[in-house]
N, C-alpha and C positions, 0 to 999 in steps of 0.2 A: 705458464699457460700462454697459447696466442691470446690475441687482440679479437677475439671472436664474441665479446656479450655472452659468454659461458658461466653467469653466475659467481664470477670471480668476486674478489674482498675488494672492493671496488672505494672502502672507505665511507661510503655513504648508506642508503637504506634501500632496503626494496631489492629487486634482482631481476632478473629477465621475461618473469612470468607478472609483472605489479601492472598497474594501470594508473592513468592520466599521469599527473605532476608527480610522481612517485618513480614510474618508471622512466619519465624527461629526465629526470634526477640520474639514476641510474643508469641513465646511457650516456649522459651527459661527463661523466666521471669515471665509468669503466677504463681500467686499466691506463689510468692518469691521464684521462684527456683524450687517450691518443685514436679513441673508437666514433668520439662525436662528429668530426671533419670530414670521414672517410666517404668515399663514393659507396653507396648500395650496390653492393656485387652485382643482386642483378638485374641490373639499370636503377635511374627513377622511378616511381611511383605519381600515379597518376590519381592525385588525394584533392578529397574536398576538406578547408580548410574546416576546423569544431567549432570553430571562434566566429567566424563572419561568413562561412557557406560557400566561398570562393572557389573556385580552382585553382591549385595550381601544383608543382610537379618537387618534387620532395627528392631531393637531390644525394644529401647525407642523411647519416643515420638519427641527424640531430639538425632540424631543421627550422625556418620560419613562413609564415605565409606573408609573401610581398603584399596583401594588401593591407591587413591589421596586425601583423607582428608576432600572432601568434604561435607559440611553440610546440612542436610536433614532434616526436620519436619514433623509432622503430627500433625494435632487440636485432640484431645482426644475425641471433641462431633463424629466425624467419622472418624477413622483410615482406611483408605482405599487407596490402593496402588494410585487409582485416586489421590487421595489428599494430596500426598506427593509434596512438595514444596522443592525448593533448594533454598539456599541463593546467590550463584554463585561463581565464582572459585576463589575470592580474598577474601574470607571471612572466618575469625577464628574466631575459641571458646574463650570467653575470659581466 
C-alpha cells in the first residue's frame, strides 16, 4: 500500500476515521513512521491550537503548537482544518 493514512496495519490502534489521542496515535505510526513528517499535500492548515487557543499553522501531518506543545494530527485521506484532532494536554511525542 502507498504512505497515504489508507487505514493500513499500522501496528497500533484506531485508523483514519478515530479522534483525539487515538487518531495522533495512528498517524503518528502509519506505515512505520514514514506518514508523520510529511508536508500536507495541500499546503498547511491554518488551525487553532485544542490545547491553549493559539494559532498557528500545522505543517505536517503530525504536528505541534509552538506555543504549549500540544499535539495535533490530521489523516492524510482528508487534510482539513475540520479533521484536525488533538491528543490532549498530557500527551507527548515519543
Amino acid at each position: 500500500m502507498s504512505g497515504c493514512g489508507c487505514g493500513c496495519s499500522s501496528g497500533g490502534s484506531g485508523g483514519p476515521y478515530s479522534q483525539g489521542k487515538e487518531l495522533v496515535e495512528f498517524v503518528y505510526n502509519a506505515h512505520g513512521g514514514g506518514v508523520r513528517d510529511q508536508l500536507i499535500t495541500r499546503g498547511p492548515l491554518n488551525v487553532v491550537c485544542q490545547g491553549c487557543s493559539k494559532p498557528f499553522e500545522m505543517k505536517t501531518y503530525v504536528d505541534s503548537c509552538p506555543d504549549c506543545g500540544g499535539v495535533h494530527a490530521v489523516a492524510p485521506m482528508n487534510p482539513t482544518i475540520e479533521n484536525v484532532q488533538f491528543a490532549g494536554k498530557d500527551f507527548k511525542l515519543p
